[in-house]
Gaussian input, Z-matrix of N, CA and C with variables (Angstrom, degrees):
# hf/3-21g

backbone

0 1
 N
 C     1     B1
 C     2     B2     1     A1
 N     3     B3     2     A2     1     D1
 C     4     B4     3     A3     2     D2
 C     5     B5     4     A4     3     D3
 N     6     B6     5     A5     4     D4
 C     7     B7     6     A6     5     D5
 C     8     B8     7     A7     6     D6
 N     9     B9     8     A8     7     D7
 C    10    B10     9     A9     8     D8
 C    11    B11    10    A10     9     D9
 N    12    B12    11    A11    10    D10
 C    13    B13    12    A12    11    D11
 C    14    B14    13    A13    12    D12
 N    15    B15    14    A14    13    D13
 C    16    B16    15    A15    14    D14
 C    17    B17    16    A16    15    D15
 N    18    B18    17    A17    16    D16
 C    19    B19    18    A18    17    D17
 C    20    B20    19    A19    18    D18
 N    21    B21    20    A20    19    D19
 C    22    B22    21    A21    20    D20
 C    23    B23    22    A22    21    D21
 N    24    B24    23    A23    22    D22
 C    25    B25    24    A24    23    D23
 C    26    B26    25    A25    24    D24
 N    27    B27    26    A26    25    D25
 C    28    B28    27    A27    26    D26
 C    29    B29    28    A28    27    D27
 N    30    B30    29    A29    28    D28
 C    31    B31    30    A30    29    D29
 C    32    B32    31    A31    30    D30
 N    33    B33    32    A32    31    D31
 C    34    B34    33    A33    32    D32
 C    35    B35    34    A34    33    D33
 N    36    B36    35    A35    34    D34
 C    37    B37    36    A36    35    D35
 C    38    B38    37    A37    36    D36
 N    39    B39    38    A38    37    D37
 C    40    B40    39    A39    38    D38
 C    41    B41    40    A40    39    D39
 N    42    B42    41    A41    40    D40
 C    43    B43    42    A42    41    D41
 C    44    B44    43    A43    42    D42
 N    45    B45    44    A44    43    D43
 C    46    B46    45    A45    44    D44
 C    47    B47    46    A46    45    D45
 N    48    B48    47    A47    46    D46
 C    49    B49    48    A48    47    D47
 C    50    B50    49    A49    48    D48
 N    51    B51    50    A50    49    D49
 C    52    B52    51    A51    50    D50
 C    53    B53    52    A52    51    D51
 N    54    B54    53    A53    52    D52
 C    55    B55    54    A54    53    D53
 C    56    B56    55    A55    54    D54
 N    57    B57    56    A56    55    D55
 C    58    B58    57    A57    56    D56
 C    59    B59    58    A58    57    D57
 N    60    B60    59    A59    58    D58
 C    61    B61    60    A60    59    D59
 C    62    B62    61    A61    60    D60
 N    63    B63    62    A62    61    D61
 C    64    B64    63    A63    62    D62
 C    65    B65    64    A64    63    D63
 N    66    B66    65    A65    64    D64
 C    67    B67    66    A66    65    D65
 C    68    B68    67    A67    66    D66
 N    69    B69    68    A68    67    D67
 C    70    B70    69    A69    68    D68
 C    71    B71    70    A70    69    D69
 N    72    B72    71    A71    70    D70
 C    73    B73    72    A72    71    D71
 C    74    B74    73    A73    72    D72
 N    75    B75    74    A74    73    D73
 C    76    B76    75    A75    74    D74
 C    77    B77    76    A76    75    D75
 N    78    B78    77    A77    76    D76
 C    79    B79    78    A78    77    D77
 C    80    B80    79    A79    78    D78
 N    81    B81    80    A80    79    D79
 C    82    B82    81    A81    80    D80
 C    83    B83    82    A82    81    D81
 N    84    B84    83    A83    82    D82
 C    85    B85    84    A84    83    D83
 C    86    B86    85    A85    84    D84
 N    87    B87    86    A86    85    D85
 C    88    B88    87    A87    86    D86
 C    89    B89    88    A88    87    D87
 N    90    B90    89    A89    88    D88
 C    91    B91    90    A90    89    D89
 C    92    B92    91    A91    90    D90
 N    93    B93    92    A92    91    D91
 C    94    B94    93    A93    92    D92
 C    95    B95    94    A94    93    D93
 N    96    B96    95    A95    94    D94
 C    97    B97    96    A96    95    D95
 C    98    B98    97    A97    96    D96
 N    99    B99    98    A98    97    D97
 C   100   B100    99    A99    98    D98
 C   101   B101   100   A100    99    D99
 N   102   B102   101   A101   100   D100
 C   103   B103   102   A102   101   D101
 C   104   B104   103   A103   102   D102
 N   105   B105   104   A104   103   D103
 C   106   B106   105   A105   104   D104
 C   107   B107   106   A106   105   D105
 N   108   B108   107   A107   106   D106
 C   109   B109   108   A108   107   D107
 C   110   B110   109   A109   108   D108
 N   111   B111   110   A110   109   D109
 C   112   B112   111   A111   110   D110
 C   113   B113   112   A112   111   D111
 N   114   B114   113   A113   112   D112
 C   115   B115   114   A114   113   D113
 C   116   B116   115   A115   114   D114
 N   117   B117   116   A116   115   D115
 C   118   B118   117   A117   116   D116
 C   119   B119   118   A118   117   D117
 N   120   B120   119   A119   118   D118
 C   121   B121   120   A120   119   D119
 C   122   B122   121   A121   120   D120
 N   123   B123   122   A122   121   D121
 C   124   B124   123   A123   122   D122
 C   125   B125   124   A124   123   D123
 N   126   B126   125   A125   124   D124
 C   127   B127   126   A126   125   D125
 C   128   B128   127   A127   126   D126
 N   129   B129   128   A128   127   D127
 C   130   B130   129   A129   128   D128
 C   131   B131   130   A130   129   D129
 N   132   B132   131   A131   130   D130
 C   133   B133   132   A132   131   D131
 C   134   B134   133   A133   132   D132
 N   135   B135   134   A134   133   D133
 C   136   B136   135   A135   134   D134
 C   137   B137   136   A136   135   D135
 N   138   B138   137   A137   136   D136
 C   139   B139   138   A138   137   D137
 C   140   B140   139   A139   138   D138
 N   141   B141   140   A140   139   D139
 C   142   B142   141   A141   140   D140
 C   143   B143   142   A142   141   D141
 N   144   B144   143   A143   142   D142
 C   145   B145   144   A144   143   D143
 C   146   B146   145   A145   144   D144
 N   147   B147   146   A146   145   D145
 C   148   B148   147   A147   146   D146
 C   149   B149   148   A148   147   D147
 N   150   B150   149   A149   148   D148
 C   151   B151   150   A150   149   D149
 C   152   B152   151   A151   150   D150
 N   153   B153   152   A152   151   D151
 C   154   B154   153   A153   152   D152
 C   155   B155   154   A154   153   D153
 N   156   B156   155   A155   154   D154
 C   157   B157   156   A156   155   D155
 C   158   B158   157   A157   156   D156
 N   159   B159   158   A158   157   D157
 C   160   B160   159   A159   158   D158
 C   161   B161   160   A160   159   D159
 N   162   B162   161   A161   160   D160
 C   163   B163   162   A162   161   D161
 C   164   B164   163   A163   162   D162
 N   165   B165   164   A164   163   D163
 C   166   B166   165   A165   164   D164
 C   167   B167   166   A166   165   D165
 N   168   B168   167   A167   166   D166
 C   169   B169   168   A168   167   D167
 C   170   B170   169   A169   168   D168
 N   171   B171   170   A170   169   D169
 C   172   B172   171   A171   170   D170
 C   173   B173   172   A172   171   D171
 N   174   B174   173   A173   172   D172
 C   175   B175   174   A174   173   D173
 C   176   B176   175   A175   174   D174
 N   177   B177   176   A176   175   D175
 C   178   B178   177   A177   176   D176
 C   179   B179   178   A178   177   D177
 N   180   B180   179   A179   178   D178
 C   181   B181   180   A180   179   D179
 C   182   B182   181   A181   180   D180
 N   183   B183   182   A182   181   D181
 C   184   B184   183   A183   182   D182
 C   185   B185   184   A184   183   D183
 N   186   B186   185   A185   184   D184
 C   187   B187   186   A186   185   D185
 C   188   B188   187   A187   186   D186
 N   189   B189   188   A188   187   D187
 C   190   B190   189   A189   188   D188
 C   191   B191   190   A190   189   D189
 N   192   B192   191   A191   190   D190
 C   193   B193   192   A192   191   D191
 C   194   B194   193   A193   192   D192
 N   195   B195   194   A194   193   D193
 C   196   B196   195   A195   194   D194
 C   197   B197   196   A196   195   D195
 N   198   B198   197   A197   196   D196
 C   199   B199   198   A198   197   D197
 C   200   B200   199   A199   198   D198
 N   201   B201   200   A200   199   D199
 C   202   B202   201   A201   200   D200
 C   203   B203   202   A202   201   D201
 N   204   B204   203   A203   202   D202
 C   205   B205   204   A204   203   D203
 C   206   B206   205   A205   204   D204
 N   207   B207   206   A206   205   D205
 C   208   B208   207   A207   206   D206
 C   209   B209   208   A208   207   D207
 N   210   B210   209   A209   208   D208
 C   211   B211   210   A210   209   D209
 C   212   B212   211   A211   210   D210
 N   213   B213   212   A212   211   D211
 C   214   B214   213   A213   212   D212
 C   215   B215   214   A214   213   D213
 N   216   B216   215   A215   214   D214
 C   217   B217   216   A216   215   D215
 C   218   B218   217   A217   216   D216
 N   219   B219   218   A218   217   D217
 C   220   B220   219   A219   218   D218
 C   221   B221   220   A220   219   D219
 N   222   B222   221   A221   220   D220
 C   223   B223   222   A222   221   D221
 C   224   B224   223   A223   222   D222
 N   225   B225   224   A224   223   D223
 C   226   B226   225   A225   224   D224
 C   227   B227   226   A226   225   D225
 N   228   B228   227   A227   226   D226
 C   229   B229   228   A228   227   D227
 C   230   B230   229   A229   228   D228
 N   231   B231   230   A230   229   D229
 C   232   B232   231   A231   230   D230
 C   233   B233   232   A232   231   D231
 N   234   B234   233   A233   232   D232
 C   235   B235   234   A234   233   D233
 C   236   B236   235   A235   234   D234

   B1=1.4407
   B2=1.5248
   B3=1.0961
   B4=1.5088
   B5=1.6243
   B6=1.8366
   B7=1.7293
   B8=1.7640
   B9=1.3647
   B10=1.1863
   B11=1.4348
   B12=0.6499
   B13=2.0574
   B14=1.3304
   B15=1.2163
   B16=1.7419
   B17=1.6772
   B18=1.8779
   B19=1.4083
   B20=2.1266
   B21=0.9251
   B22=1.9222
   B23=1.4550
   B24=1.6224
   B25=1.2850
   B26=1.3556
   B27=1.6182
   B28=1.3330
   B29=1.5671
   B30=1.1663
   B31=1.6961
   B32=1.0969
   B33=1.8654
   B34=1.0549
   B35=1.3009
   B36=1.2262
   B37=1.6973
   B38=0.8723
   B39=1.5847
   B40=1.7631
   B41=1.7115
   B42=1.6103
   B43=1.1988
   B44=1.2036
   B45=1.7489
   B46=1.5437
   B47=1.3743
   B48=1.7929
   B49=1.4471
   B50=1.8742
   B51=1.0045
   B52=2.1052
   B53=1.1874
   B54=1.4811
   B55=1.3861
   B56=1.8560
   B57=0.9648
   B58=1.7678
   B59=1.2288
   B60=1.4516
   B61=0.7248
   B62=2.0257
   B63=1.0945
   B64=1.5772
   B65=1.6861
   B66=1.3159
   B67=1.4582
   B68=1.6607
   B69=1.9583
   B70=1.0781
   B71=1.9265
   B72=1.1779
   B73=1.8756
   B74=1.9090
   B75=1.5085
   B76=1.0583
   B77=1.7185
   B78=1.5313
   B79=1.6228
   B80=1.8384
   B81=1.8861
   B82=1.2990
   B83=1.7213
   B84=1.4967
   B85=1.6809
   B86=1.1747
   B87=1.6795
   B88=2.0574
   B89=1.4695
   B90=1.1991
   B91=2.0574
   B92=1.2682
   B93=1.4799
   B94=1.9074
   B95=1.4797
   B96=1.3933
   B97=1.2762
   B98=1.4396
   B99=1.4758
   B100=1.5774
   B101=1.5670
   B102=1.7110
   B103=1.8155
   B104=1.8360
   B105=1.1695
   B106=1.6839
   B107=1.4352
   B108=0.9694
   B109=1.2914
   B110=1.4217
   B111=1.2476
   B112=1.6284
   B113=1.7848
   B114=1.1191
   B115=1.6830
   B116=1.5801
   B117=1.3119
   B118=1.1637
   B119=1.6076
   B120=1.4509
   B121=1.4936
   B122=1.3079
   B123=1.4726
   B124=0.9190
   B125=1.7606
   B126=1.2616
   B127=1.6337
   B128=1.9776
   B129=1.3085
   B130=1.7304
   B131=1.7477
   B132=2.0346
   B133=1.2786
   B134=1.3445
   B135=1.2217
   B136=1.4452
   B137=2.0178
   B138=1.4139
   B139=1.4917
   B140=1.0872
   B141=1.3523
   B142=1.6810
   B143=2.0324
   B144=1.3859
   B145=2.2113
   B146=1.3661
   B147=1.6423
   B148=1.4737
   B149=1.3288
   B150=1.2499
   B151=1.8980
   B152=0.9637
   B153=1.4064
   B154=1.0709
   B155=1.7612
   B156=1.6190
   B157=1.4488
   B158=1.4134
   B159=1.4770
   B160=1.5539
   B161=1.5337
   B162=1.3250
   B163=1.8352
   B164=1.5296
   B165=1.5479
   B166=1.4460
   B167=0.9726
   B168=1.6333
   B169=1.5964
   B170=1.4228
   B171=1.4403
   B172=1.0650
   B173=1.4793
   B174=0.7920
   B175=1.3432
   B176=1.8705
   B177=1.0382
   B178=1.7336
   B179=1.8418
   B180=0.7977
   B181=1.2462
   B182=1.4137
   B183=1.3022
   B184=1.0261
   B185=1.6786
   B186=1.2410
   B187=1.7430
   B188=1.4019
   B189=1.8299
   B190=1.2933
   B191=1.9465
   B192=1.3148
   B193=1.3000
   B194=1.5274
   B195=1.3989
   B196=1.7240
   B197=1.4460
   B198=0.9617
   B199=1.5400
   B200=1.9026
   B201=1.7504
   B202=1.7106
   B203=1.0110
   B204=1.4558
   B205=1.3311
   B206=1.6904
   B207=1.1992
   B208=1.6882
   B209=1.2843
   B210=1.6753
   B211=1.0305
   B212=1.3366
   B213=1.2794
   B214=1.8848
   B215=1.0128
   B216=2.0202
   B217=1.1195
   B218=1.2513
   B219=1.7772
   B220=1.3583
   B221=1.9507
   B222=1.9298
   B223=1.6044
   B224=1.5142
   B225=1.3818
   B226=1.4222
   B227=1.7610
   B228=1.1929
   B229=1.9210
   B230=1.7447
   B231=1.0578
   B232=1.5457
   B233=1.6578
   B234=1.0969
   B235=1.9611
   B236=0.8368
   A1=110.95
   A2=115.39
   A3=119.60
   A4=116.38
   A5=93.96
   A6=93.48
   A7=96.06
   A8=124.88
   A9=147.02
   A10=112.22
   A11=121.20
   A12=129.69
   A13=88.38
   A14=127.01
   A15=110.82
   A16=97.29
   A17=89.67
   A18=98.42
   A19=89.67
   A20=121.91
   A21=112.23
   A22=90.53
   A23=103.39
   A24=146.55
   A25=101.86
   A26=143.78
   A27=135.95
   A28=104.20
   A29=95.99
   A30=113.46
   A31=121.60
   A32=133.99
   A33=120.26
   A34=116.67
   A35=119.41
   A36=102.04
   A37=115.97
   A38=127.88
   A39=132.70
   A40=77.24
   A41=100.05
   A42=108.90
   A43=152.77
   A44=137.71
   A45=101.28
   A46=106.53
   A47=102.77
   A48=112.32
   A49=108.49
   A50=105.06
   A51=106.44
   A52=125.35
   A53=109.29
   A54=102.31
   A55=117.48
   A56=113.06
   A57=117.87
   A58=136.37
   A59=107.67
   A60=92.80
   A61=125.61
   A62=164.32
   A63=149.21
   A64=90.99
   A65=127.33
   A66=111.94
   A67=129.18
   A68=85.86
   A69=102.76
   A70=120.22
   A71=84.36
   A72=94.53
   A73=97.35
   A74=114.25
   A75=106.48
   A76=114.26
   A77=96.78
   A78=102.58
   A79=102.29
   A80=113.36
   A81=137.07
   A82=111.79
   A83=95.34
   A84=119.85
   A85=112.83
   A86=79.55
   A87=109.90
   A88=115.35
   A89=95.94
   A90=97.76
   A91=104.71
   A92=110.97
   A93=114.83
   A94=86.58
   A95=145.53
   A96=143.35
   A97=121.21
   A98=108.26
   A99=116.92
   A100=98.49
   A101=115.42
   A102=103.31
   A103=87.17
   A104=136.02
   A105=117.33
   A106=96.80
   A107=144.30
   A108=152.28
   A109=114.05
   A110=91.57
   A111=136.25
   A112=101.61
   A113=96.51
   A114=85.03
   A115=116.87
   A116=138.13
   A117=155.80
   A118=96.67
   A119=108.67
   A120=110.09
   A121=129.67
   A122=129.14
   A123=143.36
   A124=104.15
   A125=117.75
   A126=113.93
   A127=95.82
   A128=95.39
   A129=94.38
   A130=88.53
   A131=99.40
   A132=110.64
   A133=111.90
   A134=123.66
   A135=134.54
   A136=107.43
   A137=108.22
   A138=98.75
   A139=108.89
   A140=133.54
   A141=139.15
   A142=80.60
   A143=98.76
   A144=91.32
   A145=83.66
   A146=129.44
   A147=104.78
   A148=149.72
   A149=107.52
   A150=128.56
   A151=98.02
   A152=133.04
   A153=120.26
   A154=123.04
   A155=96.07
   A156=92.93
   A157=131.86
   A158=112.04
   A159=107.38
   A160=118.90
   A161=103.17
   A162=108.78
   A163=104.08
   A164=123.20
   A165=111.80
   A166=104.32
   A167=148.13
   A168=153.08
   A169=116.38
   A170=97.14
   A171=110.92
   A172=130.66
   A173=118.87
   A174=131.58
   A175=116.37
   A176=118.69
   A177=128.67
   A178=95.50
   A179=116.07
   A180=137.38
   A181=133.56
   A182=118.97
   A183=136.19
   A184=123.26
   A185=108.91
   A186=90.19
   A187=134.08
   A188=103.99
   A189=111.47
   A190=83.68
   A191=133.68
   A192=127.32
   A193=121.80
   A194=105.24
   A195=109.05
   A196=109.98
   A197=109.62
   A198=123.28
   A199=116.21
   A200=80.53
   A201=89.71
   A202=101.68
   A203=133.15
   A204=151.28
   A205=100.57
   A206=136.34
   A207=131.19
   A208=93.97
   A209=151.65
   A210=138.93
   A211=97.32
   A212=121.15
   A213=119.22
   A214=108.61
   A215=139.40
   A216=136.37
   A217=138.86
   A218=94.12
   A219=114.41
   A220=133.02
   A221=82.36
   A222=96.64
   A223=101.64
   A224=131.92
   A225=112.35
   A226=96.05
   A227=113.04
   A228=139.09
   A229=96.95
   A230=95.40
   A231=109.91
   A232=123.35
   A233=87.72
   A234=91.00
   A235=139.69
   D1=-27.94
   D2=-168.02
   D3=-99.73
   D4=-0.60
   D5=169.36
   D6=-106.88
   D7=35.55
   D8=160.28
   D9=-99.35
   D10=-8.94
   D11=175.89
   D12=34.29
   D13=59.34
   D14=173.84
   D15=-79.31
   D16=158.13
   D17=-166.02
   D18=-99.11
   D19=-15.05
   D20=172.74
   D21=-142.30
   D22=130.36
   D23=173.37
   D24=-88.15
   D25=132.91
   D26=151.41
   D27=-118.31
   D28=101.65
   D29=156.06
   D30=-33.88
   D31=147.33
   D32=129.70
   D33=-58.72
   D34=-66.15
   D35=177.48
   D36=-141.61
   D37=153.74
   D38=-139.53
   D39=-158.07
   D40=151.47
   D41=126.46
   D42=-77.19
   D43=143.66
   D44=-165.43
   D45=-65.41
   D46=173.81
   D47=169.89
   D48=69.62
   D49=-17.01
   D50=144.76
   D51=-47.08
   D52=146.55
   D53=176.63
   D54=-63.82
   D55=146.35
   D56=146.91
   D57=-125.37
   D58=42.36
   D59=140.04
   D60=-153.96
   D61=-152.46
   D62=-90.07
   D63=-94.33
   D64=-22.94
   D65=179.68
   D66=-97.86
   D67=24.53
   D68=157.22
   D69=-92.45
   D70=-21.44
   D71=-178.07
   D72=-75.00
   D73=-11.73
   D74=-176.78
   D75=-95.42
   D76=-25.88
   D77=-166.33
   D78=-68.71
   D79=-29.62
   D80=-176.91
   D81=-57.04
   D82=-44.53
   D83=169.33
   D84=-29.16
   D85=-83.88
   D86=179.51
   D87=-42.76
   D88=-23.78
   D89=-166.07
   D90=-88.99
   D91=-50.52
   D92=-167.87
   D93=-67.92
   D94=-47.23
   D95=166.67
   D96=-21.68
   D97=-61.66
   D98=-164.34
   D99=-93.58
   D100=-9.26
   D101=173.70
   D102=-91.52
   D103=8.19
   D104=163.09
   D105=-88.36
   D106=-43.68
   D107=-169.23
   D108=-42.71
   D109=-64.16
   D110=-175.29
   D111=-63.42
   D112=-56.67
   D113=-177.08
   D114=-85.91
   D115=-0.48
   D116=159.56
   D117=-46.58
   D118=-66.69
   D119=-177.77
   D120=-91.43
   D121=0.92
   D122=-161.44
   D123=-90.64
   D124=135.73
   D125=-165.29
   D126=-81.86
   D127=-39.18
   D128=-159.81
   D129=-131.63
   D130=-169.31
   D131=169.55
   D132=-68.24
   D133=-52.42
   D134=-171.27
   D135=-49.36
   D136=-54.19
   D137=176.38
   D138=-49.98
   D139=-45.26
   D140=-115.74
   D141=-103.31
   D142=-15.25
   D143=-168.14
   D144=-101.80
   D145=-37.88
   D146=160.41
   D147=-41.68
   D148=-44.22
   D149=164.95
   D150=-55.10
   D151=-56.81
   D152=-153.12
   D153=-88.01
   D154=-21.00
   D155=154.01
   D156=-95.83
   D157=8.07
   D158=154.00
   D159=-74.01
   D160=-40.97
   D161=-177.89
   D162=-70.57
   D163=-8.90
   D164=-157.46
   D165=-136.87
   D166=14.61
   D167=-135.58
   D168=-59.44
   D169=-30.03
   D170=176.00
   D171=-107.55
   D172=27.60
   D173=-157.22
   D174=-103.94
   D175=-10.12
   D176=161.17
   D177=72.30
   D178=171.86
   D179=-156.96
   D180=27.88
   D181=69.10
   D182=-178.36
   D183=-61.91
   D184=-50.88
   D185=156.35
   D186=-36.44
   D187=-46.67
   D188=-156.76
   D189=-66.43
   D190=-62.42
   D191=-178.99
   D192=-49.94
   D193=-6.18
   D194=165.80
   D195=-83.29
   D196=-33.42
   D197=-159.76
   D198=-88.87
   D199=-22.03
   D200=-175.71
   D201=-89.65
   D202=-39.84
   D203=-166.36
   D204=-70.07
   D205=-56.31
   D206=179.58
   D207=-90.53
   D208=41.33
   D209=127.57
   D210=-88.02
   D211=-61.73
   D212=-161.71
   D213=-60.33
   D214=-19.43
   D215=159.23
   D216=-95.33
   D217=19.34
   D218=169.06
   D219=64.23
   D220=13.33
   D221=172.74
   D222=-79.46
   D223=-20.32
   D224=-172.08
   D225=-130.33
   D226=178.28
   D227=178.82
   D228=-89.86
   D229=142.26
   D230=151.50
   D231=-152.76
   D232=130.55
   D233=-158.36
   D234=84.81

């Protein structure tokens, strides 16, 4: 997507006042990146939403990183 130089990005979900546009496909990168990172070392769900809100404090949606985090460590179902 990002060797598309698009000039508006539409998120699933942004905070307002985020960018939309292509260095948002990059900030998305960096993140699914640093939650592989992150869950490599992470013992449970609970560490793995910790890491990720130290690297990300700011970053808004915190369920969705609760929720991703005890799926990828297999405390919860999805689908």
């Amino acid at each position: 997507m990002a060797a598309l130089d698009p000039e508006v990005v539409v998120p699933g979900h942004r905070l307002p006042g985020t960018a939309a546009d292509a260095s948002a496909i990059t900030a998305t990168r960096d993140y699914l990146l640093a939650f592989e990172e992150e869950l490599a070392k992470a013992a449970d769900g609970a560490a793995l939403t910790e890491a990720l809100v130290r690297r990300y404090p700011d970053h808004g949606m915190l369920i969705a990183a609760q929720i991703g985090a005890k799926v990828a460590k297999a405390e919860m179902k999805w689908g």
